[in-house]
C-alpha positions as CSV (number, residue, x, y, z in Angstrom):
1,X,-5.7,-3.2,15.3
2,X,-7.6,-3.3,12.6
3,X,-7.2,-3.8,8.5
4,X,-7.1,-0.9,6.1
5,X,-6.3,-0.1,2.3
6,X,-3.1,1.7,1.1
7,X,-0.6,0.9,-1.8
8,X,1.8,-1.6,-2.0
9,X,4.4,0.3,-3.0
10,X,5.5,3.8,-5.4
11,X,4.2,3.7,-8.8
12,X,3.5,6.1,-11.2
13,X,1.4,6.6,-14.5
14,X,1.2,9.3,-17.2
15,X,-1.0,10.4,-20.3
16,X,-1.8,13.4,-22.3
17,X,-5.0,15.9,-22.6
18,X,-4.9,18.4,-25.0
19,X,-1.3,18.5,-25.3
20,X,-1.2,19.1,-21.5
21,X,1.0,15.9,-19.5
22,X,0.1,14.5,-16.6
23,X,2.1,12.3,-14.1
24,X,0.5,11.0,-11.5
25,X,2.9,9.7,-8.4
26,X,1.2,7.7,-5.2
27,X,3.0,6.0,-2.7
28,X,2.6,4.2,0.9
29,X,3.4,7.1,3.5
30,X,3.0,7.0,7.2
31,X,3.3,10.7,8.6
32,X,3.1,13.8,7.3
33,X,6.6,14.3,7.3
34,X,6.9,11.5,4.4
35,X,4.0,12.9,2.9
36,X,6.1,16.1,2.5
37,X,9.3,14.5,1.5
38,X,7.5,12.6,-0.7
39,X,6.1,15.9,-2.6
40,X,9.4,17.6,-2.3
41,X,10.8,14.7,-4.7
42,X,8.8,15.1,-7.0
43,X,9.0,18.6,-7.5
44,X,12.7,18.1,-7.8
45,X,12.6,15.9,-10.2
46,X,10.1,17.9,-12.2
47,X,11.3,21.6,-11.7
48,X,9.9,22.5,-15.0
49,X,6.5,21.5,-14.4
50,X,3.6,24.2,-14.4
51,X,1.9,22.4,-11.5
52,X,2.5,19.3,-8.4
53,X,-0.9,19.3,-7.4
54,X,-1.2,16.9,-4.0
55,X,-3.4,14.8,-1.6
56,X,-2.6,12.6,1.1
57,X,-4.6,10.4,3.8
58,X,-3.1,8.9,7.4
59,X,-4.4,7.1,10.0
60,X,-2.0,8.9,12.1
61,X,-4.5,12.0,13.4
62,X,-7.2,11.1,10.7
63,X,-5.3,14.0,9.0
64,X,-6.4,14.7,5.4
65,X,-4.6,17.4,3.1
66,X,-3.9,18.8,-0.6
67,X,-3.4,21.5,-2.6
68,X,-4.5,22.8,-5.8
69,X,-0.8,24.5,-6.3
70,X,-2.0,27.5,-8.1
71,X,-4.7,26.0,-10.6
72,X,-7.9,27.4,-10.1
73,X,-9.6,26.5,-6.5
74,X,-11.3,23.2,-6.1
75,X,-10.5,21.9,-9.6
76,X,-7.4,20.2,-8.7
77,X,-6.8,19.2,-5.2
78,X,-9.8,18.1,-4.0
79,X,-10.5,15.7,-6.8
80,X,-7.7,13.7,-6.3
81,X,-8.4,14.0,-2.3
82,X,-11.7,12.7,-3.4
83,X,-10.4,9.7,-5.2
84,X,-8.3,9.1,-2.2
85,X,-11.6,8.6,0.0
86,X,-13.6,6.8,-2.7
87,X,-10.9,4.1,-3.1
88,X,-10.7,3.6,0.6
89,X,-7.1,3.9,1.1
90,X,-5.0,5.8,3.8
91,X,-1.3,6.2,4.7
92,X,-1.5,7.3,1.1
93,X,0.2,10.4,-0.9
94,X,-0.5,11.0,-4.7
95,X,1.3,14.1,-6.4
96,X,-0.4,14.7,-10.2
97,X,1.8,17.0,-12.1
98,X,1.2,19.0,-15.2
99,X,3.2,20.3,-18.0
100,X,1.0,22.6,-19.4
101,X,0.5,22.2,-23.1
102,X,-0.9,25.7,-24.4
103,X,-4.5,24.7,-24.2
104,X,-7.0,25.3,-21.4
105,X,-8.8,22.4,-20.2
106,X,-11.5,24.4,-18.3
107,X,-12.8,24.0,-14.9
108,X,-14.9,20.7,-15.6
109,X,-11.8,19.7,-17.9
110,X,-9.1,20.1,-14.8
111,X,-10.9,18.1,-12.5
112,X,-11.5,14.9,-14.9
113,X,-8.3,15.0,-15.7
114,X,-6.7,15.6,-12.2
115,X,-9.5,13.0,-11.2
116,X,-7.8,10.8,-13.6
117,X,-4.1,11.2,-13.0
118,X,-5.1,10.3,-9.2
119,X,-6.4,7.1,-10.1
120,X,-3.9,5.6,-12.8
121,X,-1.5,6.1,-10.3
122,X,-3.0,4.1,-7.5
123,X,-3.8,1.3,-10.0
124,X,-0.1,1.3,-11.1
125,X,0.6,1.7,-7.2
126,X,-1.4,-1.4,-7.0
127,X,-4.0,-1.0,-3.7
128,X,-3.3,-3.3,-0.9
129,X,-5.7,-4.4,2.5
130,X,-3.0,-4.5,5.6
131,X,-4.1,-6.6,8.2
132,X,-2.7,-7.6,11.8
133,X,-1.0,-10.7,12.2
134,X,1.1,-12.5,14.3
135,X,5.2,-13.4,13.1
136,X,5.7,-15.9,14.1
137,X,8.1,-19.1,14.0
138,X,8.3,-23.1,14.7
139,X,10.9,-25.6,14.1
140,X,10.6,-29.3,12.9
141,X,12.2,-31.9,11.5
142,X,12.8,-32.2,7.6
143,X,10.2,-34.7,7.7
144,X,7.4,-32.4,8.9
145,X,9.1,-29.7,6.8
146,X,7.2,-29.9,3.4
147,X,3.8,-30.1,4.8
148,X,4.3,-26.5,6.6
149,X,4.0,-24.1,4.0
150,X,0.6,-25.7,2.4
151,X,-0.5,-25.6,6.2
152,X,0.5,-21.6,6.6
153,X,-0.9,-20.8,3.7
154,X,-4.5,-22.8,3.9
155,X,-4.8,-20.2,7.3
156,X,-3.9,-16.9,4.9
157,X,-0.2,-16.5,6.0
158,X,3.1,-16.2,4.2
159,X,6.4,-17.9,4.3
160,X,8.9,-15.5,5.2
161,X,12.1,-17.6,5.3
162,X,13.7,-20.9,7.0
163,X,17.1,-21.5,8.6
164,X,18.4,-25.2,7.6
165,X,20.2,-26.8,10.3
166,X,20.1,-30.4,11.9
167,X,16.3,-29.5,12.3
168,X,14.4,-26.7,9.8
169,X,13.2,-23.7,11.6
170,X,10.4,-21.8,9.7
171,X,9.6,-17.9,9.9
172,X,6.5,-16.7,8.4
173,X,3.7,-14.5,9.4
174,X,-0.3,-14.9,9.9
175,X,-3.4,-13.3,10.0
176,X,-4.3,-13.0,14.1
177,X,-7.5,-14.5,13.5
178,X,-5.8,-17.8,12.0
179,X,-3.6,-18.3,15.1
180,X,-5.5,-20.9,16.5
181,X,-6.8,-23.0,13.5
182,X,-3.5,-23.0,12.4
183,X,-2.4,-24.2,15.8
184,X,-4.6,-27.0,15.3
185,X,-3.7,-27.8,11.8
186,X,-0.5,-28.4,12.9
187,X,-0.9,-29.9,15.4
188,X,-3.0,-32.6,13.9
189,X,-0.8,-32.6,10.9
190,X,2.8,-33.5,13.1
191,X,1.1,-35.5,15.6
192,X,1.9,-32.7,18.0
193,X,5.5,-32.7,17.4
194,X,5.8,-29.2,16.4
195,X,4.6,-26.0,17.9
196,X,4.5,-21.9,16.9
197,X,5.8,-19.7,18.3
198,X,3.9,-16.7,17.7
199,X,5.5,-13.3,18.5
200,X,4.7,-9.3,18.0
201,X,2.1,-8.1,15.9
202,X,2.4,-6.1,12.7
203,X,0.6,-5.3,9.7
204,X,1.4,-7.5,6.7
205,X,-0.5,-7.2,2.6
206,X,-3.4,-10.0,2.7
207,X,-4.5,-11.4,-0.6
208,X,-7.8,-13.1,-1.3
């Protein structure tokens, strides 16, 4: 398992050239079946549109697609594909739609603006590096409690929740590499008391 770039979550962004309106649309996708589902919303939602011009990337197959929907070939699609691969992200679908406003934009024009459109929306999207790490869980006593989250997050991890009983039982998650310095933070910082319990492994957002 290793990290990759995608978005954190569905955004969009808009802006006007030459009286033409662009939208562009990215979001986190998986497959290609969200990829499609993905597309087919937003030409739902914008019927009236002169163009849904799309690209996508997944790790799943290495596949890599888009269309130019009917503007002219290689001065739509391909751009924001391009975009795509110069940001670095995958599992990533962006759909830039046009209203055309009466006014060519000429080949040269089409792909800056296309080019453009494809990268307000993955800055309103908001780019992302997913990495592995463990969930994982440990219980301790309300004395040890408070020192826990500074520990999880000196190692890169994430508070994810904790049950309050008799004793405090803390679920969070944590870069794979950290297991085992955290292990010893904790260690060092209970006097051994508590323990993780470090379960599956899943891609989580890591921030610097």
């Amino acid at each position: 398992m290793e990290e990759y770039k995608t978005v954190s979550g569905e955004a969009e962004a808009e802006f006007t050239e030459r009286r033409s309106r662009f939208i562009g649309r990215a979001k986190p996708v998986h497959t290609e079946e969200e990829a499609a589902e993905f597309l087919q919303a937003v030409r739902s939602a914008g019927r009236e549109a002169t163009h849904h011009v799309y690209a996508y990337v997944l790790r799943e197959g290495h596949a890599q697609r888009y269309s130019d929907d009917g503007e002219p070939q290689g001065t739509a699609g391909v751009p924001v594909l391009d975009v795509l691969l110069k940001s670095g992200v995958t599992d990533t679908a962006v759909v830039v739609t046009r209203y055309f406003g009466g006014i060519l934009l000429g080949a040269g024009g089409l792909v800056r603006a296309y080019s453009h459109g494809a990268s307000i929306a993955l800055e309103a999207a908001r780019v992302v590096t997913m990495a592995p790490c463990f969930e994982a869980s440990l219980t301790c006593d309300y004395a040890s409690y408070g020192k826990i989250p500074p520990l999880v997050a000196a190692q890169g991890g994430t508070v994810d929740g904790a049950d309050f009983t008799d004793r405090v039982t803390v679920r969070f998650h944590l870069p794979c590499g950290e297991a085992e310095p955290f292990g010893a933070a904790l260690a060092d910082a209970t006097c051994g008391a508590c323990v993780a319990d470090f379960g599956p492994k899943k891609f989580y957002p890591v921030f610097p």
